[in-house]
MIZAKE-867274 format. One line per field, with one value per residue: x, y, z of N, C-alpha, C in turn. Coordinates in pm, whole numbers, plus 50000, padded with zeros to 5 digits. Layout:
// MIZAKE-867274
neast <- c(X, ...)
nnorth <- c(Y, ...)
nup <- c(Z, ...)
caeast <- c(X, ...)
canorth <- c(Y, ...)
caup <- c(Z, ...)
ceast <- c(X, ...)
cnorth <- c(Y, ...)
cup <- c(Z, ...)
***
This chain:
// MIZAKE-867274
neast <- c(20211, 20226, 20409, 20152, 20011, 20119, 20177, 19928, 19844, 20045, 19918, 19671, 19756, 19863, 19614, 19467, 19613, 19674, 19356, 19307, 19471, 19470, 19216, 19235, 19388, 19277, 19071, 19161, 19326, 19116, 18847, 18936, 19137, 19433, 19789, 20044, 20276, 20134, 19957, 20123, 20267, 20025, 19939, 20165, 20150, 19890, 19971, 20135, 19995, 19823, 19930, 20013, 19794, 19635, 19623, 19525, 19281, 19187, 19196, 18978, 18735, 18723, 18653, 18374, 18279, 18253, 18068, 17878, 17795, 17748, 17514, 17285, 17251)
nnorth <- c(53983, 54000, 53739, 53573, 53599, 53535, 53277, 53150, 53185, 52990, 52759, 52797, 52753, 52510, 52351, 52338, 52266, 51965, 51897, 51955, 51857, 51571, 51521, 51634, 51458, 51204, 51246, 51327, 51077, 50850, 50961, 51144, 51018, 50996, 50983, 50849, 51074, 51285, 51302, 51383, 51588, 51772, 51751, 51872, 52125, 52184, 52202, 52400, 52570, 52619, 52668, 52922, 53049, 52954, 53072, 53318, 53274, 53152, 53383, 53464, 53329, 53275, 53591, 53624, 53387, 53534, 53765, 53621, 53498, 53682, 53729, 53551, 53511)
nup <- c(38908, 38605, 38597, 38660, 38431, 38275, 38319, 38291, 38039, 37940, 38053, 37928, 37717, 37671, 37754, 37511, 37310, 37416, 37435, 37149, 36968, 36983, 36915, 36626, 36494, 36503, 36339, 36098, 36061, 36082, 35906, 35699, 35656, 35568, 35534, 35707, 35752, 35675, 35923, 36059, 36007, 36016, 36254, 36420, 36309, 36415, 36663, 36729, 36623, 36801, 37041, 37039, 36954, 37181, 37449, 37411, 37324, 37565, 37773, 37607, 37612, 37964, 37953, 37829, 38002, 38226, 38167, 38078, 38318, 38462, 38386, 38363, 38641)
caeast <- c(20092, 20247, 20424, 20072, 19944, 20242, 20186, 19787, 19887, 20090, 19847, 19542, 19778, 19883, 19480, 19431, 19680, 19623, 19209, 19286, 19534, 19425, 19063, 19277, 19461, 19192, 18976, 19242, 19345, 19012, 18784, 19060, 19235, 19592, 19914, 20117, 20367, 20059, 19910, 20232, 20286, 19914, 19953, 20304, 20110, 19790, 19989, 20190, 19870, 19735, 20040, 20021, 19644, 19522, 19598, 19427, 19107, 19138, 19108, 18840, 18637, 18714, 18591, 18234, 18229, 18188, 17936, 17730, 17748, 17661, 17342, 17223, 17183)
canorth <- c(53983, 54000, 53639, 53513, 53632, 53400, 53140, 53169, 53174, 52899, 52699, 52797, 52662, 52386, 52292, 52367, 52142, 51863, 51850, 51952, 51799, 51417, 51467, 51599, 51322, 51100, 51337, 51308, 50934, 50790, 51078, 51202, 50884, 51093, 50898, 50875, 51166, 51360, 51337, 51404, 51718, 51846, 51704, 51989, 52229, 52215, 52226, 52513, 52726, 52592, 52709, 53011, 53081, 52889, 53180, 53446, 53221, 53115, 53509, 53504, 53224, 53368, 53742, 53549, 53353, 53653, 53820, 53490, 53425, 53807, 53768, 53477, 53549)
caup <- c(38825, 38510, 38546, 38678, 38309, 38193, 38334, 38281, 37896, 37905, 38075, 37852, 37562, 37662, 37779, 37404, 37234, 37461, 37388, 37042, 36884, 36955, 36785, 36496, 36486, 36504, 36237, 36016, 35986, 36022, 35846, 35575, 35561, 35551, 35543, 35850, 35723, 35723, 36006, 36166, 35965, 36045, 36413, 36456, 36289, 36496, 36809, 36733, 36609, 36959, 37168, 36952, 37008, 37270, 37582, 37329, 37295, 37704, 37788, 37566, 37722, 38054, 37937, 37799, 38113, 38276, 38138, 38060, 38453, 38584, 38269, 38445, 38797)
ceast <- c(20125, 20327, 20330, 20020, 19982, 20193, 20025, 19732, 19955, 19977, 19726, 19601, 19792, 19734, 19469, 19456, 19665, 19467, 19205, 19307, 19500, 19287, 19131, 19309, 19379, 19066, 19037, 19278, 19208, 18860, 18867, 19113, 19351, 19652, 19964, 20161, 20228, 19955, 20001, 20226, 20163, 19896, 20029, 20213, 20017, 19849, 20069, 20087, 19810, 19784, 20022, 19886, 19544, 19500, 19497, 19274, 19133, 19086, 18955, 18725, 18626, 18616, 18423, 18163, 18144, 18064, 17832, 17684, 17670, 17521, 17280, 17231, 17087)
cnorth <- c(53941, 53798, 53541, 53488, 53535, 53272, 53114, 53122, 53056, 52784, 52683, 52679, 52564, 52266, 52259, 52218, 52067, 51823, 51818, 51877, 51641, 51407, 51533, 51538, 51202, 51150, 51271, 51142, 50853, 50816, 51080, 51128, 50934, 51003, 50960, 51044, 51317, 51454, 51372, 51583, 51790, 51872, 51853, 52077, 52279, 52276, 52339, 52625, 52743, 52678, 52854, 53136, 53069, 52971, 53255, 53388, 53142, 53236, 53542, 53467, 53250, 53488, 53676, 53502, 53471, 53728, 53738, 53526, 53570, 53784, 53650, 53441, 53613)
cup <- c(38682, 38468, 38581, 38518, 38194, 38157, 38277, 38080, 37855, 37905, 37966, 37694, 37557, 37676, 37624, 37309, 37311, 37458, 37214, 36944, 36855, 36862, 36637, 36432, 36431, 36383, 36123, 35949, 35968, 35917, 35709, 35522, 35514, 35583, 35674, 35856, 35722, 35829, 36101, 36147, 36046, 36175, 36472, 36452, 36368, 36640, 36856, 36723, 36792, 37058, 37152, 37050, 37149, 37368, 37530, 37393, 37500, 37785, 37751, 37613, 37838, 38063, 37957, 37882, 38193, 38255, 38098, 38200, 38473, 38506, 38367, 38564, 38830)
***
């Protein structure tokens, strides 16, 4: 159970940083107009908060699911 929870966590993060990080990317240089060195820096950073965060906030979405779906039945 516990290395399902793992893996469940990993997964959510990695969903995270892979949706996230490219529209930052793309926020950033054509929006912001940031130098390369920047969008690199901001790029790391996003994808670490992601890895970081992203299981937390996939539980969460999960939990929500839940009680959206049982409200509307």
């Amino acid at each position: 159970m516990e290395k399902d929870r793992r893996r469940l966590y990993v997964i959510d993060s990695l969903a995270s940083i892979v949706f996230w990080v490219p529209i930052y990317i793309v926020f950033n240089i054509f929006v912001l107009r940031l130098e390369v060195w920047q969008v690199i820096a901001l790029a790391s950073f996003s994808a670490v908060i992601n890895f970081v965060f992203g299981g937390l906030f996939g539980r969460f979405l999960d939990k929500w699911r839940r009680i959206l779906l049982r409200h509307a039945k």
